[in-house]
N, C-alpha and C positions, 0 to 999 in steps of 0.2 A: 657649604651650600652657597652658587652664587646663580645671579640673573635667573633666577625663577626653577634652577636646577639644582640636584644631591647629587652627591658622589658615590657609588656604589658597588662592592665588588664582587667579583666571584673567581670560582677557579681558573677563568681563566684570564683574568684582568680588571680592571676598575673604568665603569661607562656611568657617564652622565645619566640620570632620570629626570623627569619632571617631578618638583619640587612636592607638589601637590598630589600625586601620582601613585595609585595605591600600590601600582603592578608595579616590580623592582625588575634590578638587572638582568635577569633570565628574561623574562619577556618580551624585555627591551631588544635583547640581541636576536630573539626568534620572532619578533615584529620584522628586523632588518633583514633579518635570512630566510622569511618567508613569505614571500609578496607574491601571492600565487594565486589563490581565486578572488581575490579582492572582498571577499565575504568576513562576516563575525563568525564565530562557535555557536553552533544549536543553541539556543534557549535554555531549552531543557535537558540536555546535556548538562549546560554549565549547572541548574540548578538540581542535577540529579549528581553532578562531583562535588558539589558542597556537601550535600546530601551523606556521601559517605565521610568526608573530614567532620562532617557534626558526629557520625557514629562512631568514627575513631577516636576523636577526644573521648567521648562519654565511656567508651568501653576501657582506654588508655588508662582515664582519672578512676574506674571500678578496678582495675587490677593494680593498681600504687603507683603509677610511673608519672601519672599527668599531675601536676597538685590543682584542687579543685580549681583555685582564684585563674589558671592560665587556662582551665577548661571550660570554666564559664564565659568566658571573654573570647574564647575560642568559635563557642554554643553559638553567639550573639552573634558574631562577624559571619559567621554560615547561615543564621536565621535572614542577615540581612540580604548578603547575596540572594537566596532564594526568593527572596522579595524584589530581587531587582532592583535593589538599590544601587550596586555595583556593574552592573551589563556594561557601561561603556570602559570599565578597567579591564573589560579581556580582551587583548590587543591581540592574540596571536593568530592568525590564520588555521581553518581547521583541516587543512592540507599541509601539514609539516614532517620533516623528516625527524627521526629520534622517537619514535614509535609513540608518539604523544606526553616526552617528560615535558616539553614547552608547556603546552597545555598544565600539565599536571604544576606546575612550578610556578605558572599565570595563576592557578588556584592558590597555592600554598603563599607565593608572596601577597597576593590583596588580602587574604583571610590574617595572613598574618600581621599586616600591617594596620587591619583594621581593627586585630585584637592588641597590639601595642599601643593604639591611640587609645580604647577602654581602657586601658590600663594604666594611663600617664603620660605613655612614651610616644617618639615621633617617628612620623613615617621614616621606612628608610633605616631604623636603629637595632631593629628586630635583635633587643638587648631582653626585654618581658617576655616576648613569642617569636619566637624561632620559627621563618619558614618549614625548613628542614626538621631541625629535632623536636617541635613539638605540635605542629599543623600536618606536617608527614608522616608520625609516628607509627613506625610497623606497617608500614606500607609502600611503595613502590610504583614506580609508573603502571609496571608489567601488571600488577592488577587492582589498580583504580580507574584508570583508564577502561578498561574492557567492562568494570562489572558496570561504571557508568553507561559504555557504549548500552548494554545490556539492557540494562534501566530505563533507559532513552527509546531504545526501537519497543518497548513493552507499553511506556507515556503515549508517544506518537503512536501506537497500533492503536490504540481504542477510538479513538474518535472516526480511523478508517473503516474496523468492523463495525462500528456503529452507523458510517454514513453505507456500507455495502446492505446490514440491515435494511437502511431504509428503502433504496434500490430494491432490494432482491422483496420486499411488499410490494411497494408499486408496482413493481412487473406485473404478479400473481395479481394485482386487483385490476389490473389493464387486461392480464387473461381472461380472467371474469368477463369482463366488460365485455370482450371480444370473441366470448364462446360461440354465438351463433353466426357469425360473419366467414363468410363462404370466401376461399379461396384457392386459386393452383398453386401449390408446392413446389417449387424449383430445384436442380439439381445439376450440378455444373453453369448455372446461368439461364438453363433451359425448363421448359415447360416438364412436370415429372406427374404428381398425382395429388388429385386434392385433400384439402386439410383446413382446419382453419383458423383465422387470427389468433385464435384465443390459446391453439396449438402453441403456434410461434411464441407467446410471449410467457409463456408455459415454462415453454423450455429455455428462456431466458433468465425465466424467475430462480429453474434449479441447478445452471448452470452459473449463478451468484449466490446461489446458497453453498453451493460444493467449492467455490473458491473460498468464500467466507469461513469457512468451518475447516479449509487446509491452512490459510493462513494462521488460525487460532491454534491447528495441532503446532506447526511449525514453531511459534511463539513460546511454547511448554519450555523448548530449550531454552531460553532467554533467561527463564527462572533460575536455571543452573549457574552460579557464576562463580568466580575463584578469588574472591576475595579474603586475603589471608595470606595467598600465595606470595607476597613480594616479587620478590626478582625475580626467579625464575620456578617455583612451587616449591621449593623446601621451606618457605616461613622464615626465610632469614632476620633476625632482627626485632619478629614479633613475637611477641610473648605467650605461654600458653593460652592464657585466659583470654588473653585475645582472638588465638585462632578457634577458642569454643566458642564466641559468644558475638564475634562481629557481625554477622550472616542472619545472628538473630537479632540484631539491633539494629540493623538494617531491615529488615522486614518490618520492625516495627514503626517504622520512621516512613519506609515508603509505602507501607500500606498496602504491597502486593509482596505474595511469597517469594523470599531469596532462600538458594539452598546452597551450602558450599560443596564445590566438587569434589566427586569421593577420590581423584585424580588432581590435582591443582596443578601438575606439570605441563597434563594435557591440555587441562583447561586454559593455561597461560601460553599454550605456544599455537595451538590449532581453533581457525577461527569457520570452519566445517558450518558448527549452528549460524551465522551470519548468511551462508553462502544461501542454506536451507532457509533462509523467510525468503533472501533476495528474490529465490526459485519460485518460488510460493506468489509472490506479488508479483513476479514476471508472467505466470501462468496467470495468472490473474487481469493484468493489464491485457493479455495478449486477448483473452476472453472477452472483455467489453470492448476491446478496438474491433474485434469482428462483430460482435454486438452494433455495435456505431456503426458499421460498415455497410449490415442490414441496412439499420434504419435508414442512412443514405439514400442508399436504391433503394427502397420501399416507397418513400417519398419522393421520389426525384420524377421532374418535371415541373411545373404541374402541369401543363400540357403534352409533353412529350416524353415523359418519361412513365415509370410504376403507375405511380401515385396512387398506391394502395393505400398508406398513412400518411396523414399532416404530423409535421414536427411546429414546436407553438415558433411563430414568427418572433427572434430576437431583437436583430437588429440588419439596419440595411445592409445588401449583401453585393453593391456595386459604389462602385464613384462616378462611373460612366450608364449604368446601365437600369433603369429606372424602375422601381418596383422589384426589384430579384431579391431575394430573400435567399438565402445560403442555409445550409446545415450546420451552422457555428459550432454549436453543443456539440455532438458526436465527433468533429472533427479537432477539438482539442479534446477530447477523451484520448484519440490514436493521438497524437500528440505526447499526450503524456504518456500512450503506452510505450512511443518511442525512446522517450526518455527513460524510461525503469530499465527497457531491455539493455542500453545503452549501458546505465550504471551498474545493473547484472554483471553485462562482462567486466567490468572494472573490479569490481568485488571479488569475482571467481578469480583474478588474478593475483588480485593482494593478497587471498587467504592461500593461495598456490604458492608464491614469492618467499612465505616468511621460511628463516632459518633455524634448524636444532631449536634452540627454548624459548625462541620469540618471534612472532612477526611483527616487525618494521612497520607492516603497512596498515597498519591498523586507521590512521588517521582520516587515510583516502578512503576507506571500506565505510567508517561510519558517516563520513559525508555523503556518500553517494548513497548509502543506507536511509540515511534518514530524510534527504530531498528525495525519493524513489516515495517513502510513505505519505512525504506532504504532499506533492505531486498528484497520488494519487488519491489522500482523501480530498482534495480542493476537484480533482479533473470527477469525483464520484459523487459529489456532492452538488456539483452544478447539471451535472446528468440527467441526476435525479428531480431535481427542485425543475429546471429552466428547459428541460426535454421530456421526458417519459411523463412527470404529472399531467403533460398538457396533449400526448398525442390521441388525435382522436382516428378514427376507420373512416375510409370511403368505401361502403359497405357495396352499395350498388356496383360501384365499379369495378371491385373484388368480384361478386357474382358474376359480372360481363366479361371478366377474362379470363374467370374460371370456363365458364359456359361456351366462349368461344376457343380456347384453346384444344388440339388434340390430345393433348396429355389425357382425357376424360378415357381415351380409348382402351386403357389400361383397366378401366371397371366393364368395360364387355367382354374382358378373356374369361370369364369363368362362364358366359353364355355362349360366347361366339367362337372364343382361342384366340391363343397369339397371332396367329398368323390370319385370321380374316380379319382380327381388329387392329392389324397394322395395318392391312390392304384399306380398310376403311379412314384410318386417319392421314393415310399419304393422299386418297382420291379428297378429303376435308381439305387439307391443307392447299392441292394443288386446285380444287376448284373454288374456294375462298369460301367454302361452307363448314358448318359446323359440322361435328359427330352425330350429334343429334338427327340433324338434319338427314346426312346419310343413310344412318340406318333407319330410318322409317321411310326414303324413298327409293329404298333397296327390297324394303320390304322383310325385313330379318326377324324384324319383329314388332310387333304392334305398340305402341305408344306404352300402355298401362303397365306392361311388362318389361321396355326401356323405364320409365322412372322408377321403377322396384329395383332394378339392376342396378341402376344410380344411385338410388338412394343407401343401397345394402353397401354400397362402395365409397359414403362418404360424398356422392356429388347431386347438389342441388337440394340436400337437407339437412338440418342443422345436426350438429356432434349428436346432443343427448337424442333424436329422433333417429338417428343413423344408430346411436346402442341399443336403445328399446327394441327397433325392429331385428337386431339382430340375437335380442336375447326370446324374443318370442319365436325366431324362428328355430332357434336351439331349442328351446322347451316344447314344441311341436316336433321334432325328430327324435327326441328322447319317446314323447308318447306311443 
């Protein structure tokens, strides 16, 4: 040991570490060979791979192979990592090549190293605890690595389903709010048939409830994972009692159910369920970017555009331009849906890429996996809180464009027909009158019996008065 450095070898030569430095040689070398997103490992990742080296000693030391005194020291050094006392010993880049043994061997050297120092000995000596033979024990990159990955997109989903919860409420009590506000329906961009706000956010509300409830089927598989498998799913190196009993010590540790594959071959070469949440959360992002898209042009203006809804004023929305207030919220929503779709394809390709009993790319897949779920609880969480609680209706105004648009003309086919209440909204449009107006100076029909026709159609009276009238007038043609 000199100048503040150890000497440390591996198989493929001996490199200098930092003295003090919990992470050994391996690290060291996949620090220098992988300088790629300039980022650390997931958080929770790393404390979800401790997570299994705490399960492997404990089941190791239950079947004879661990002896307690290196399994306890073991216990301890994984209790601390998951406390984060360790976060700045993971040096490795979470974009490496070698299908994540860097990672996996970044783990095994600080655990190890910080159970040789419990134990007497010095960093660097891994004479008490062995990286390899007793922090690796009956395990393998090929599946600690995945059941972590595993584990990690299962952490990170809940806080998403939970902020799409709170979303997908707000919608439905903005529906509420907005049952009786009268508006025109659009379709292509154009004027179509009325409906009203409460409509709109309706179908907001269950068009986040159906993405929430696919992402959570899609997540089932995560439970699945192959740990046991080693190297390539024959269990190479692990011991019986091992492959009965890890899957269950691990559930009990993480606290959510792990089940080991009835397949461990499959499970360790084919990365399919990964591809299926990616799917799931792309469908999903893709859904609030058109979502946010609405609300844009709903709001837009406020003088010259919609401006059927206020979005709540964040922040100023020029450096030049005085008072403009911008759509901020909804437009990093698409933002981030750009982003998932982005890392979708990246993922469909790693899980495509891998060869015969492994994929390789496991590293980039859960990268892009698990900034896709942060992404989008932080883009669905501010949606929620700093847009949607605060939009309020411009109700009057909704009714004036309902009222003036010819779209209305579409609730006079059933008295008039298609083809005179087209005639009648081309002479509206082209003489800059309403529908209304037309027909009562056409004479088609008398006032009392236009608002009936209107009304039975949705236009110019609230939802629940437009069903009642139509359920009494079903129950008068039954009599």
């Amino acid at each position: 040991m000199t100048d503040g450095m150890r000497m440390e070898a591996d198989s493929i030569g001996t490199m200098e570490v930092p003295a003090g430095a919990y992470y050994g040689v391996q690290a060291q070398r996949a620090q220098q060979n992988f300088r790629i997103t300039g980022h650390s490992m997931n958080p929770a990742f790393i404390r979800n791979l401790a997570l299994i080296k705490k399960a492997a000693a404990i089941v190791n030391c239950d079947a004879g192979l661990l002896p307690a005194k290196k399994k306890n020291a073991i216990v301890k050094a994984c209790d601390e990592v998951m406390a984060g006392k360790f976060d700045r010993e993971f040096i490795v880049d979470p974009v490496q090549g070698g299908a994540g043994t860097s990672a996996n061997m970044n783990m095994n050297e600080v655990i190890a190293n910080r159970a040789n120092e419990l134990l007497g000995g010095a960093r660097g000596a891994y004479d008490r605890v062995h990286s390899n033979d007793h922090v690796n024990m009956a395990q393998s990159t090929n599946d600690t690595i995945p059941t972590a990955g595993k584990m990690t997109v299962l952490t990170l989903m809940r806080p998403l389903v939970t902020e799409l919860g709170l979303l997908e409420r707000a919608l439905f009590t903005k529906a509420m709010a907005f049952a009786d506000v009268k508006k025109m329906g659009r379709t292509q961009l154009q004027d179509a048939v009325p409906m009203t706000l409460g409509d709109t956010f309706h179908a907001y509300g269950v068009m986040v409830r159906r993405c929430r409830k696919r992402i959570e089927r899609t997540c089932d598989e995560m439970h699945t994972v192959n740990i046991g498998a080693t190297a390539i799913g024959s269990g190479i190196n692990a011991s019986e009692w091992y492959e009965d009993h890890i899957a269950e010590e691990l559930t009990e540790l993480f606290g959510q159910p792990l089940h080991q594959a009835d397949d461990l071959f499959d499970a360790t070469e084919n990365l399919d369920g990964f591809v299926a949440v990616s799917g799931a959360l792309k469908a999903c992002a893709m859904s609030l970017s058109k979502m946010s898209n609405d609300f844009r042009l709903l709001s837009s203006g406020p003088r010259c555009g919609l401006h059927e809804i206020n979005l709540p004023a964040m922040q100023n929305g020029s450096s030049i331009m005085p008072g403009k207030v911008n759509p901020v919220i909804p437009e990093v929503m698409t933002q981030a849906a750009f982003l998932v779709a982005g890392h979708d394809t990246t993922i469909m390709m790693a899980a495509e890429s891998g060869q015969m009993e492994l994929n390789a790319f496991e590293p980039v897949c859960f990268y892009c996996l698990f900034e896709s779920i942060t992404a989008m609880t932080g883009a669905v969480k501010t949606l929620t809180e700093n847009c949607v609680y605060g939009i309020t209706a411009n109700a009057d105004h909704c009714l004036e464009l309902e009222e003036a648009s010819t779209g209305i003309a579409t609730a006079l086919c059933p008295g008039l027909g298609y083809k005179k209440s087209a005639e009648i909204a081309k002479k509206a449009l082209k003489e800059g009158k309403t529908v209304r107006q037309v027909v009562l100076e056409e004479d088609l029909m008398d006032e009392e019996d236009l608002d009936r026709l209107f009304a039975e159609n949705g236009v110019g009276g609230t939802a629940a008065e437009v069903h009642t009238m139509k359920k009494k007038d079903a129950a008068q043609k039954i009599a």
